[in-house]
C-alpha angles and dihedrals in degrees: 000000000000130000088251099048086047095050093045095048086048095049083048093050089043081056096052098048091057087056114112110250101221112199097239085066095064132082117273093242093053089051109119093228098043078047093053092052108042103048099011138267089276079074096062123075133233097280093040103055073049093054097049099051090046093046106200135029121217128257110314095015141073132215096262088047089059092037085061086044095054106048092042084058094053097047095239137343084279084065097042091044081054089040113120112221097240091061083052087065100067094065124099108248099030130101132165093290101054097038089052093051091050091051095038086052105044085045091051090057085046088054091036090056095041090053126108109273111256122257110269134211100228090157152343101283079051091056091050096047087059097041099044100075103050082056113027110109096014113140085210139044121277136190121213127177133193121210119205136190117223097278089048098258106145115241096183142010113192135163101224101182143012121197143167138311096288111005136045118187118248092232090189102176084055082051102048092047091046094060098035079045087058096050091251139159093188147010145165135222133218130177130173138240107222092193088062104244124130112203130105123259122217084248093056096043088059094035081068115036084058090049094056088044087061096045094046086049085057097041087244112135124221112217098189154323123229137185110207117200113181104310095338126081130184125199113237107227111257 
């Protein structure tokens, strides 16, 4: 190759590389929100959790060109958390929109962090505290399961079935989903026994045992399952 060729080919790569990338042009697996969605937003950079939340750059620009913009402006993501609206707004690319979803995010982690810290299962007698008062007193069985993130805070409380004076069905695939569906790694059961007694049934020990076969399938772990009868509970063997 001669000297001219070569320079020619490098002044034209030197071209390319001050074009604007705009996000359409990438692949779709390399989109920051397709990226976001298929392996979570701990995958994405800085600038790309940024261009996400801002959705769109300006003429000449994409959103991960303004992303990079706006964070350099503002030193680092500390300064844009601290950044008023209305500064926002100076900057080329950002309107009202834009300006008002940075500030409302960042405002929403602020209130998240100064809120109270969420109820953990720490134990069994935990798991049954939260369980008791959505079945004491019932006159039918009720399930009730308790989803939890990896350091025990609860993420979500539900009652999944209701049955008759003395059954409810173990419905395990609705189990499984709702704490996947909850985002979490672990989680526990509890359901009452309106006639008082506290031992298991061979419904319930099966019930069981294929419960904690499903969750081990999907790496979930099940911390317990209880039967609660007026102020007194029992763990059913896993």
């Amino acid at each position: 190759m001669n000297a001219q060729v070569r320079d020619c080919r490098c002044g034209l790569i030197q071209r390319l590389r001050r074009l604007p990338m705009r996000v359409k042009d990438l692949s779709e697996r390399d989109r920051p929100r397709e990226r976001l969605m298929s392996s979570g937003a701990a995958a994405l950079a800085d600038r790309e959790l940024l261009a996400v939340l801002l959705g769109s750059g300006f003429r000449g620009a994409s959103a991960l060109d303004l992303a990079t913009q706006v964070i350099e402006a503002c030193g680092d993501l500390d300064g844009l958390s601290r950044s008023d609206p209305h500064w926002l707004l100076t900057m080329r690319g950002i309107g009202p929109a834009k300006a008002a979803r940075v500030a409302a995010a960042f405002h929403l982690v602020r209130r998240a962090e100064s809120g109270p810290e969420p109820e953990r299962i720490t134990s069994t007698s935990d798991l049954a505290h939260a369980c008791a008062p959505l079945l004491r007193d019932r006159k039918h069985e009720r399930l009730v399961m308790v989803a939890c993130d990896t350091r025990g805070r609860i993420l979500k409380r539900a009652v999944l079935t209701e049955g008759g004076s003395d059954h409810t069905v173990m419905p395990v695939r609705e189990v499984i989903t709702e704490v996947l569906t909850a985002g979490g790694a672990m989680f526990g059961l509890a359901h009452n026994h309106p006639g008082g007694s506290l031992d298991p049934s061979q419904e319930d020990l099966e019930a069981t045992a294929r419960l904690l076969e499903a969750a081990q399938t999907v790496e979930l772990r099940l911390l317990d399952h209880l039967i609660i009868a007026d102020e007194s509970w029992r763990r059913i063997p896993l």
